[in-house]
N, C-alpha and C positions, 0 to 999 in steps of 0.2 A: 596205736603202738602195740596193745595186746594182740591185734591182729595180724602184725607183721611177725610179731614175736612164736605165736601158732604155726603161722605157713611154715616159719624158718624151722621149727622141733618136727611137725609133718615131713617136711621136706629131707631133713637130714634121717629120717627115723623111720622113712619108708610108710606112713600111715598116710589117713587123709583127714583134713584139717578137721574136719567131725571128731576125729577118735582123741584129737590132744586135747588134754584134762586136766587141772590142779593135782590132781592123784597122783598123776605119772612121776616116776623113777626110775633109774637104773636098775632099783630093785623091782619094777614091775614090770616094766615094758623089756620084753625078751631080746629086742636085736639093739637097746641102747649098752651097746659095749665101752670100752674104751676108745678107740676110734672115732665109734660114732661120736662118743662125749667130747672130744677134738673136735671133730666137723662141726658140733653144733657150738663150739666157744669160738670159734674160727667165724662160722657163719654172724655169731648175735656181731661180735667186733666188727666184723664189715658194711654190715648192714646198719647198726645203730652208730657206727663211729668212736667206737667205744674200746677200753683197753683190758683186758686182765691180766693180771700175772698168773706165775704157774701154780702158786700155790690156790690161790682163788678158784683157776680154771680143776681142778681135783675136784674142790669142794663142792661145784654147781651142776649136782647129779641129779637135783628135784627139780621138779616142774617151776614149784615157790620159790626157792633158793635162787635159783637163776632167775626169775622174772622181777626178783627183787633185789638182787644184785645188776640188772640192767637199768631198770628204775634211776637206781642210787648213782649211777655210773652217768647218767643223760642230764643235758643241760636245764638248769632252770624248770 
């Protein structure tokens, strides 16, 4: 799971699957804008099957927050 979860932050975020990191943020990674924070709440829902609302999708701007709000979100 963690590893489709990487491709998909990579992917949307223009790096390579090496460079995604627990660390990462909107606050640290320079091209994860608002857009891209779209692409990648868009991309985790289609990929894992999974839903957010809009207030949720605002708040999952950290590497953490999102990998644990996918978690909580996946069956079983």
């Amino acid at each position: 799971m963690e590893e489709r979860f990487n491709k998909i932050l990579a992917i949307a975020l223009d790096l390579k699957v090496e460079e995604v990191n627990s660390k990462m943020s909107s606050e640290t990674v320079d091209n994860w804008d608002s857009l891209k924070q779209m692409n990648i709440i868009v991309a985790m829902e289609e990929e894992f099957e999974i839903s957010f609302d809009e207030a949720e999708s605002i708040l999952l701007n950290t590497y953490s927050s999102l990998l644990v709000a996918v978690r909580e979100k996946l069956p079983g």
